[in-house]
N, C-alpha and C positions, 0 to 999 in steps of 0.2 A: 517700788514694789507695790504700795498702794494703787497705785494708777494700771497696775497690769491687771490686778481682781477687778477694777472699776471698768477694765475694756471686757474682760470675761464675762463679768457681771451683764452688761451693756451687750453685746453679741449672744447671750444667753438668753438675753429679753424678747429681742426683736428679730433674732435670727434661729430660733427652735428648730422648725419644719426643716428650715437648710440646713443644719446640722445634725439632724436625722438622715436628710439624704446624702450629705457628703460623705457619713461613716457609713451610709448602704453601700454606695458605688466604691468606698476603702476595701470592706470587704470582700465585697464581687471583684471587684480588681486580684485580688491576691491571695482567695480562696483556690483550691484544687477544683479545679470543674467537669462534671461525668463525660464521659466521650460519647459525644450526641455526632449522628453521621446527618451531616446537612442536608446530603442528598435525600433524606427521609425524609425530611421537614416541607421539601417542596417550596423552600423561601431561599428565591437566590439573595448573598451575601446577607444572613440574618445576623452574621456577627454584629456587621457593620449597622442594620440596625436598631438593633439594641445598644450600642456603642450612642449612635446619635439620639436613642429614649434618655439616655441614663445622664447625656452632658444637659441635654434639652430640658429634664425634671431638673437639675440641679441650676443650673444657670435663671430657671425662669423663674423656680424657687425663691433663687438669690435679687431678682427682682421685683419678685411679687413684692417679697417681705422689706424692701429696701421703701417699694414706693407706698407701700401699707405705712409703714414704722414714720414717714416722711411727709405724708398727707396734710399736716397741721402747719406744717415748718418745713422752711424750705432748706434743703442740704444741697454738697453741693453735688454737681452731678456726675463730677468725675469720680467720685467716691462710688457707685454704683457701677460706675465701667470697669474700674479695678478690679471691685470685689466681684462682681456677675460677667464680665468678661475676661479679664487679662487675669486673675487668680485661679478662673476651673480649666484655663487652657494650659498655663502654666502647671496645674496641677497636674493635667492629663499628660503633657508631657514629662513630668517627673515619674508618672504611672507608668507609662510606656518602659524609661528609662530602667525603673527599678524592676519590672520585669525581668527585660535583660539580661539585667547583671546580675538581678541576686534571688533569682528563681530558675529551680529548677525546670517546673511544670507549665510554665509561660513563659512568650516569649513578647519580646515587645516590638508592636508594627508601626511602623509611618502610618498607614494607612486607617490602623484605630483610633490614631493621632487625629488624621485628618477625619472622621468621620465624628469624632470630640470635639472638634472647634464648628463642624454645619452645625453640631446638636447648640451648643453655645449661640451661635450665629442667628439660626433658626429662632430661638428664646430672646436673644436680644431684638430683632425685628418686631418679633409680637410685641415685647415688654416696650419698646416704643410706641408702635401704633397705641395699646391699649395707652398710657402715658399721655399720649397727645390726645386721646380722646377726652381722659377723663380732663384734664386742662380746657378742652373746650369747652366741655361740660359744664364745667363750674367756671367757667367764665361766664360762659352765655348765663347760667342762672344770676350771677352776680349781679346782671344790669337790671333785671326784671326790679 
């Protein structure tokens, strides 16, 4: 029991921001939402993306604060693919899922699915690049 407060504790520390944005995107998932006609909007498929802002804040979120919290100390790095890739996908699909079944007012798509793993995908590519830069970074300072 002790050791679950000690992960709470610990995920409370170093992962804030992403835990703001995870319970934003719970919310927007499974609120009632006004009936907007897209055709007004003049943005074809804006569902989708907003579907790919909200995986993309959340996933890059989950990175920022992974490679922030890790800066000093090396972790390991499949811990960061878990948590910043394979959990907000998985999660997106459990979203889709619980739509379905246990909502009236929404309905759950493949294709928000899929526009939640580019938004994911999209954030993982940056949260690389930036990653490998800052590594070279402070490599190359190291030898000076």
């Amino acid at each position: 029991m002790c050791s679950i407060f000690r992960l709470v504790g610990y995920v409370l520390k170093r992962y804030p921001i992403s835990l703001c944005i995870i319970l934003t995107v719970t919310y927007l998932s499974f609120f009632k939402p006004p009936q907007i006609d897209e055709e007004e909007l003049m943005i074809p498929y804006f569902d989708k993306v907003v579907h790919i802002c909200m995986y993309f804040g959340m996933s890059g979120m989950l990175w920022f604060e992974f490679i922030r919290a890790h800066r000093r100390q090396a972790a390991p790095l499949w811990h960061a693919w878990i948590g910043a890739v394979a959990c907000p996908i998985l999660f997106s699909g459990a979203v889709e899922l619980l739509q379905s079944y246990c909502t009236t007012y929404r309905g759950g798509d493949w294709f928000d699915f899929a526009a939640n793993s580019f938004g994911v995908g999209l954030a993982t590519a940056m949260a690389w690049m930036v990653k490998h830069r800052l590594e070279s970074v402070s490599s190359s300072s190291g030898h000076d």
